[in-house]
N, C-alpha and C positions, 0 to 999 in steps of 0.2 A: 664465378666460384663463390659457395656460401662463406663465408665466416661470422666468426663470433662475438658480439660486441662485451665486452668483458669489464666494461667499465659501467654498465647499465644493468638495472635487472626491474621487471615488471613483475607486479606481485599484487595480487586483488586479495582483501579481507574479508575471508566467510562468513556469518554462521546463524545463529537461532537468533530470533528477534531478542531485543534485550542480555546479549551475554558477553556486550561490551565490546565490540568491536569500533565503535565510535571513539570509546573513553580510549581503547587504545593509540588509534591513529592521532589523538593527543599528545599524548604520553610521549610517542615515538617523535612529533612534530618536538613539543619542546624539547628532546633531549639529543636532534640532532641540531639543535642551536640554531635554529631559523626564527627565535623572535632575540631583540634586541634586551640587553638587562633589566632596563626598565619600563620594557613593555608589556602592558596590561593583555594578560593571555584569558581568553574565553571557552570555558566549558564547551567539550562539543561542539568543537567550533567547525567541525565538519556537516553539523546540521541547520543550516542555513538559513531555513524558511521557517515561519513562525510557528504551525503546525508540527515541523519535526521536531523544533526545540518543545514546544508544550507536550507534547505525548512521549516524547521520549523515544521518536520513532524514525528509521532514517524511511526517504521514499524515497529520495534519486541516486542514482549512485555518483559520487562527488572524487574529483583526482587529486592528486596532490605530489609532491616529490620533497624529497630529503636526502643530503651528501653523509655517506657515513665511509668515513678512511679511504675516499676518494673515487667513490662508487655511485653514481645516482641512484636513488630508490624511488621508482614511479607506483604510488600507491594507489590504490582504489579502494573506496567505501563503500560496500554493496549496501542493500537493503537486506530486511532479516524475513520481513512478511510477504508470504505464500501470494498476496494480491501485487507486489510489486517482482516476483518472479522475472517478470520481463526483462527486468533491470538487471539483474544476476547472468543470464542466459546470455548477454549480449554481451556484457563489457568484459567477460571471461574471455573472448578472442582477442582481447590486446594484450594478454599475461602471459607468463610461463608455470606458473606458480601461483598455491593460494596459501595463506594462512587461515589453517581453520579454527574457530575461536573457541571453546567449549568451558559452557560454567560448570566451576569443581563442585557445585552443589548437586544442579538440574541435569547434568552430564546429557546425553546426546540425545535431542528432541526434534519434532518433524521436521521442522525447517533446515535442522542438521542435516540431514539423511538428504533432501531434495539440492541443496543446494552443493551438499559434497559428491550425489551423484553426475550432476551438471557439471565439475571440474573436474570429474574420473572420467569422464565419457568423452571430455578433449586430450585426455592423455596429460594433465597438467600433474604438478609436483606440488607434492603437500608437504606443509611446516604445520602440528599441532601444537595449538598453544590452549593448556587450560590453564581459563582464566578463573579470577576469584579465589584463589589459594588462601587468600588471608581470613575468609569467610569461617565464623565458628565452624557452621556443620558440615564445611567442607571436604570433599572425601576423591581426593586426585588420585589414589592408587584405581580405585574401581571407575572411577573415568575414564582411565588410561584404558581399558577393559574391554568398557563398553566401547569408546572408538576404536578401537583392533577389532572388535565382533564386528561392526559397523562394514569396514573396510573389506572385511571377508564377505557379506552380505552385498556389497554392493560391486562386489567383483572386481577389485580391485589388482592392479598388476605388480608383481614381484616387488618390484623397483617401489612403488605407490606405498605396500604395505612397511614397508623399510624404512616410513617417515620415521624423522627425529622430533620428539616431544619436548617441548619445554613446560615450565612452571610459571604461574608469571601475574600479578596481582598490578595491570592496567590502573591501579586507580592509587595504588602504592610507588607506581613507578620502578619494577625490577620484574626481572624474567632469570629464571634460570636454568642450568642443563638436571640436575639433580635434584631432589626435597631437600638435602643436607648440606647444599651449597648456599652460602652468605647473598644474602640479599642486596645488592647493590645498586643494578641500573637494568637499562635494558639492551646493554650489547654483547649479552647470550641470543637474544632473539636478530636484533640489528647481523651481527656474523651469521649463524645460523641460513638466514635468508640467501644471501652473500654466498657463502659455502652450499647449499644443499639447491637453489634456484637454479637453472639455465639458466645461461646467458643468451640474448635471443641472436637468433644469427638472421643473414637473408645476404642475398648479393649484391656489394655495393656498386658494382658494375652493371650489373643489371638495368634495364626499364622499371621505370619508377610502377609501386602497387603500392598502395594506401587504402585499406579498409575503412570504412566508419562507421564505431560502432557507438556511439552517442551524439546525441544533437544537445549542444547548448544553446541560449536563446539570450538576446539581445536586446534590448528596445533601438539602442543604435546603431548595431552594424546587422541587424539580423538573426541568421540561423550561423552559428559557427557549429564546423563537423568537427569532432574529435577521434583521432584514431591510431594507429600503432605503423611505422613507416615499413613494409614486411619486406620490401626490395627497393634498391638506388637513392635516390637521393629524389628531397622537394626543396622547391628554391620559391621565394617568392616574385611575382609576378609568371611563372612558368603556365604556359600554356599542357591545357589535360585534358584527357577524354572521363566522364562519369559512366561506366557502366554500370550490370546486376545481375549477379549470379540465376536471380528468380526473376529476371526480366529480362530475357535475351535481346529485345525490340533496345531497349533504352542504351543511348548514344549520343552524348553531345557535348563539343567542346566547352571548355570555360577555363577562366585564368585563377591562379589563386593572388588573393587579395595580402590578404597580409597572413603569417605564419606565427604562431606562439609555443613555448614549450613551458610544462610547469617550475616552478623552482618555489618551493614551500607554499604557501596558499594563495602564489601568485602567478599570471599568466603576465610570461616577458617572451617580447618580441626578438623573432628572430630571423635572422637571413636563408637560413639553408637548416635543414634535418635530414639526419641521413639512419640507417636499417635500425631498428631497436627502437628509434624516440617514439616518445606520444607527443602527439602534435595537435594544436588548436587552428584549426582554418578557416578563417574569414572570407567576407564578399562573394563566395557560391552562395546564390538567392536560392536555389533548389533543390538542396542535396538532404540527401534522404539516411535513415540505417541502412545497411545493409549495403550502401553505393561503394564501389573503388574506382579511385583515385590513379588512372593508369597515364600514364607518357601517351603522346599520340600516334606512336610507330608504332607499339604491341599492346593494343587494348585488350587486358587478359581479367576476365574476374574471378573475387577471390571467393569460393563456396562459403555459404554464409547460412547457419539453419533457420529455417522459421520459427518465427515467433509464438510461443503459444497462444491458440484464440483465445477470445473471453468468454466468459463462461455463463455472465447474466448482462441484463440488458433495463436502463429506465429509459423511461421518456421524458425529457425534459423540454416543458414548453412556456408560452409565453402567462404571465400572471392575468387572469380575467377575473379577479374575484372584484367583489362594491368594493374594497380597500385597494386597489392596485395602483400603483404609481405613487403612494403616497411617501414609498421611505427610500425606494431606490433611486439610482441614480441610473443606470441601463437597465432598459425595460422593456426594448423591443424586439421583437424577433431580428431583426436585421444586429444589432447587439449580439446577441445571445449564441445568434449561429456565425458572426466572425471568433467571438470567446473560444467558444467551441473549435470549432479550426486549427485557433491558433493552436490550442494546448495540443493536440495532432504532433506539432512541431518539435515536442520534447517528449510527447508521450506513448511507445512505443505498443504499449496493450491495448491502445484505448480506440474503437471505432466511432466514428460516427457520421448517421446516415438521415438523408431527409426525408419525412413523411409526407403522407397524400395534404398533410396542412402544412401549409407556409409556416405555421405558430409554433411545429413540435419538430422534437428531433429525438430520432432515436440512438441513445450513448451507449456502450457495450463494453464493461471493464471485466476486469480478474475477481473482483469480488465486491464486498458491499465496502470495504474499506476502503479499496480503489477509488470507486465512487462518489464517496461521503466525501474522500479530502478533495477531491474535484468540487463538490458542492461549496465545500466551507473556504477555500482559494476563491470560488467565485462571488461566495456571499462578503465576505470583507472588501473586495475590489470594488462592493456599490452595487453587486448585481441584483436583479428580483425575478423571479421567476417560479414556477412550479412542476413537481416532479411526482412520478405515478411511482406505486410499487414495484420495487426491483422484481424481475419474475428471471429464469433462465433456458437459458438459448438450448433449444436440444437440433438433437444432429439426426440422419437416418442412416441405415444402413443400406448395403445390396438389394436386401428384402424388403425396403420399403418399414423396416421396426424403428420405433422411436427410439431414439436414446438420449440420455438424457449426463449432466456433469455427474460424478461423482467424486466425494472425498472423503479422507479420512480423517479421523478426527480420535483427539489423545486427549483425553479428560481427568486431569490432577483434581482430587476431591475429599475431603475427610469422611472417613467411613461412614458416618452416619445419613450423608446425605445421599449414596451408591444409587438407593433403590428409589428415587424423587426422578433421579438424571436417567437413571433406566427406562423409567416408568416413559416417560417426557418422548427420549427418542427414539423409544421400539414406537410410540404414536407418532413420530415423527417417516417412517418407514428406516429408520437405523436399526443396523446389525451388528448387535454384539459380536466384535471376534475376540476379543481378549479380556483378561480380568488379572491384575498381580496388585502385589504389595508394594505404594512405591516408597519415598523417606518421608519421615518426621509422621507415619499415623495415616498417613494418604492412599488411596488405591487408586489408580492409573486404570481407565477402563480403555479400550479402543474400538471406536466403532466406524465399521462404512452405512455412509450414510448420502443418499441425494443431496445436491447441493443446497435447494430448495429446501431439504428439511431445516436446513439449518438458518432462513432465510426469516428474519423475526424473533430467534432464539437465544441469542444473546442476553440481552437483559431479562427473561424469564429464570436464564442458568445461574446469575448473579444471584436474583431473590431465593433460587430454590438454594442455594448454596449458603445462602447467607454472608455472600461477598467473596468466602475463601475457596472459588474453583480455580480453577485453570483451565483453559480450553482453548489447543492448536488444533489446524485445522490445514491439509495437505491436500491438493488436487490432484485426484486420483483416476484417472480417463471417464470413458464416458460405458455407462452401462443399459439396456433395455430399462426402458422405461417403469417405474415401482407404480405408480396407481395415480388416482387421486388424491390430495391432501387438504386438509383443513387448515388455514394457519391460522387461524385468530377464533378463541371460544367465545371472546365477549364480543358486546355490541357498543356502538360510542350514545356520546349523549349528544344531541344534538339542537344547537341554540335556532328558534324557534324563527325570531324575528328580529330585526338590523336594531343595532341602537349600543347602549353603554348598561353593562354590567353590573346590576345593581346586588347589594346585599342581600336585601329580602327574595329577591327570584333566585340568588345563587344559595342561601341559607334551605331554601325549599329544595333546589334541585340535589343537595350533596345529599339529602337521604338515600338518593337513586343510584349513587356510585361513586367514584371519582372524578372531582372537578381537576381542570389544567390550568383554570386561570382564576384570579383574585378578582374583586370590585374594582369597578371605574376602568374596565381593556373594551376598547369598541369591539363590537361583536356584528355578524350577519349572518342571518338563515342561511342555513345548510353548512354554519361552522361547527366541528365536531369541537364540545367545551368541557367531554370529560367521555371516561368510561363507565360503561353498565356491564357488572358483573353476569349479569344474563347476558344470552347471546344476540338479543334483538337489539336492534335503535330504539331511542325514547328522543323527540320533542320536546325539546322544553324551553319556557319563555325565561329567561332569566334577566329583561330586563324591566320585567312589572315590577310596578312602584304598589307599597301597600297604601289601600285609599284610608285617606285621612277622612276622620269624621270629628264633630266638638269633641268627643271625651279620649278621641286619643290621637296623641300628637306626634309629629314626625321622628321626635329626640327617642323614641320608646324604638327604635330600628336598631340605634347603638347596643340593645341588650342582646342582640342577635350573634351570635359565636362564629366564625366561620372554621372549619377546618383548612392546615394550609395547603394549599393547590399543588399538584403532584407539578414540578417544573421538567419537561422532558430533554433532552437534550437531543443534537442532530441524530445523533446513532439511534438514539431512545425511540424517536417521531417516525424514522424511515421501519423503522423492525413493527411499529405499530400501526401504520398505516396498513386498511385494508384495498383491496381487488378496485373496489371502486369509490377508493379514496385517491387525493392528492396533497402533499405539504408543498405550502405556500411557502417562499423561504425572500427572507429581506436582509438586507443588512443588520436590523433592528431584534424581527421576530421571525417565529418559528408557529406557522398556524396549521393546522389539519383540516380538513374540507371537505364532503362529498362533492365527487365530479360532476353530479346533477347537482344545484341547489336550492332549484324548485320543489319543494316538498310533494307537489301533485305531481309533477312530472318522474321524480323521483320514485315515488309509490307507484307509480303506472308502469313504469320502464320494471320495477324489478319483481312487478306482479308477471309481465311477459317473460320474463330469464327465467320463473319457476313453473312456466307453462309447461 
């Protein structure tokens, strides 16, 4: 027989990238008393890894729990960004309920609509909390608004559009039911939850099911599964069978190692969990998402939807350039392809498959952000390697018609720059469908657009904008195929021959374009050392020394001026590499390369491609 565990409630935290659901699950952590007086409490302490703290970005989804008047609250921090989707889609099957977070400013943006569609589609119970109420040009009546539009749009049920709204400034520490109620704390939101959440029920008499819908990762005990206990009881050392709803073959006993449940930002060990817990389980060497956890009398699995594919695809192979081996510490494909793997182990979006070379492998994420933090995780660990332009994955249909990713994409702009960003993505194969007014002076354009158009475009939208755009971007299925594209107008500059960087050859080449590197960087033929605003490549020696003669002496070089070198960053280097380029990536540096770097060979190969 079901019942209800009434002492627990599971509750995942939604929303747009940046709209503070981090700062909240702070907020909520210190004010249900889980650190000590004079304990030193950390910003964000739910973003863990060094990457999410610097960008300001969550990419895993991270648990955590807190007692509030004698009720456990098992939390979840989703991610905000459209590339880590993944992560959203799965840990929603351990809740009953989400809290959706919405800035009183920017009020409800793509990532809103995707990831509140994803917990209306499980039937879950929404708590709205707009946040940032304490914000000058904040405006919570018309936010309230636009999320009711939202809800009706996205077909939302009787019960669903019935949420109760709070107010509530995460970084001030208060929530409340009304605008004209006194600002105190946050247990309007803490009740709220409480009151409005199921409580998850399942039978405790039952045969043990345990979903899993996250893999954490260990250096010492492994892959530990994480998951929501949905019927009887887990005991540790209990003998279990792993099935899979999407792999009916898979069946095989295993014992569980040791058992943990959350209690504020920590995993404590436990004897037994029983319907409602989230649980942490150890010593299953091979347990997977999407596996349950059943008793060995009625191995029953629990429906589990797939994962959405990824969308593009690099190649990531081993470093062959005359500099290789000089800064990393793992450098060989036997390296590179266990890295790879392992990340498999936590990363639910993420493919990867091995080419006809030992050397390469092909990686397949959600997006180029996806991608990038995969790179820069790998390059701080010591790794070296090189990686081709992202291109993306198209599908067929029935008929044998290409199709290809599409998304949508919402562009905050100042008026002036409208017709730049127009211009850019109708050549991009983007379709204008929308045009309004948004706040403070901005227009909101909306376009669909191939995934690909957008694949290089980044830092183009920055300069055209002059810093202040905005630009979200939603994945939208997949459509016939738009054409061919150009992505790149210019050509690079290309250093001629191996050696060291001198003044006088880089003073000569900056008339030609944009240099990337300063005097005294070793260099080698067929490294790209700048951009040419023309579309072709140029050659150039930049490490010829001016010949000294009697009347003029070496010290006359110092009069030479350089301009300074455009410094690109990862995101910068990947959007600018071209078709048959590659970035070298080290611990150290960030180099560009043509894939040939024989100049003759080079020239011969792409006299053939324009036969």
């Amino acid at each position: 027989m079901k019942m209800k565990r009434e002492d627990i409630r599971n509750v995942a935290i939604i929303a747009h990238v940046d709209h503070g659901k981090t700062t909240l699950v702070d907020c909520l952590l210190k004010q249900s008393g889980i650190y000590r007086e004079n304990q030193e409490v950390i910003e964000r302490v739910m973003d863990s890894n060094d990457i999410e703290r610097e960008r300001g970005i969550t990419i895993l989804s991270k648990n955590t729990a807190v007692l509030y008047d004698g009720t456990k609250i098992n939390i979840i921090d989703t991610p905000g960004h459209a590339d880590f989707g993944g992560e959203v889609e799965r840990v929603l099957k351990m809740v009953n309920g989400v809290i959706l977070v919405i800035d009183a400013y920017e009020g409800v943006m793509p990532q809103t609509k995707f990831v509140l569609r994803k917990a209306l589609e499980l039937g879950l119970s929404v708590v709205a909390c707009i946040n940032k109420i304490d914000r000058p040009e904040a405006r919570p009546e018309e936010v309230e608004d636009e999320v009711l539009e939202l809800l009706m749009d996205l077909d939302a049920s009787e019960e669903q559009l019935d949420c109760p709204f709070l107010y509530a400034s995460a970084k001030a520490g208060f929530a409340k039911k009304e605008l004209s109620d006194p600002e105190v704390d946050m247990s309007p939101l803490f009740k709220t939850v409480i009151d409005h959440i199921p409580a998850p029920e399942g039978d405790p008499d039952a045969s043990t099911q345990l979903l899993i819908s996250t893999i954490d990762y260990n250096e010492y005990v492994g892959r530990i599964g994480v998951g929501k206990v949905d019927n009887g009881n887990i005991r540790v050392n209990q003998e279990c069978v792993i099935v899979n709803h999407h792999d009916p073959e898979k069946s095989r006993k295993v014992k569980v190692g040791k058992l943990y449940e959350y209690v504020g930002l920590n995993k404590v060990e436990v004897q037994e969990a029983s319907v409602g817990s989230i649980v942490a389980i150890s010593g299953i060497a091979d347990i997977h998402i999407g596996d349950t956890l059943c008793s060995t009398e009625n191995p029953v699995a629990i429906p589990f939807q797939k994962i959405s594919e990824p969308t593009i695809a690099m190649n990531f192979m081993v470093n062959d350039s005359p500099l290789a081996g000089q800064e990393g510490k793992f450098i060989t494909s036997r390296h590179i392809r266990e890295r790879l793997f392992r990340e498999l182990n936590t990363d639910v979006s993420l493919r990867v498959e091995e080419t006809d070379s030992p050397d390469c492998f092909k990686v397949s994420g959600r997006g180029e952000l996806h991608l990038s933090v995969l790179i820069e995780n790998m390059r701080r660990e010591g790794f070296e390697f090189a990686v081709s332009k992202a291109e993306v994955l198209y599908q067929y249909d029935d008929r044998n018609r290409k199709l290809e990713p599409m998304e949508i994409a919402y562009i905050d702009v100042p008026e002036e720059f409208t017709g730049a960003v127009i211009q850019k993505l109708t050549g991009r194969k983007g379709e204008l469908q929308g045009m309004s007014p948004s706040n403070g002076g901005y227009t909101r354009l909306e376009f669909s657009i191939p995934s690909r158009g957008l694949i290089g475009y980044r830092g183009e939208f920055m300069t055209d904008t002059k810093g202040n755009g905005i630009m979200n971007t939603a994945f939208d299925g997949h459509a016939p195929f738009k054409g061919e594209l150009s992505y790149r107008k210019t050509g690079s500059l290309i250093a001629y021959e191996s050696g060291e960087s001198i003044t006088y050859g880089l003073f000569n080449a900056q008339e030609r374009g944009i240099l990337f590197i300063g005097a005294g960087v070793k260099v080698y033929s067929g490294m790209v050392i700048g951009q040419n605003p023309k579309a072709e490549d140029i050659e150039i020696n930049i490490c010829k020394a001016k010949k000294l003669t009697n009347t003029r002496s070496s010290g006359a070089d110092e009069s030479l001026k350089l301009s300074p070198p455009k410094i690109m960053s990862l995101e910068q280097s990947l959007d600018f590499i071209d078709v048959d380029e590659l970035l070298e990536i080290t611990p150290n540096s960030l180099r560009i390369r043509k894939k040939i770097l024989d100049p003759t060979v080079r020239k011969r190969s792409s006299n053939n491609k324009s036969k």
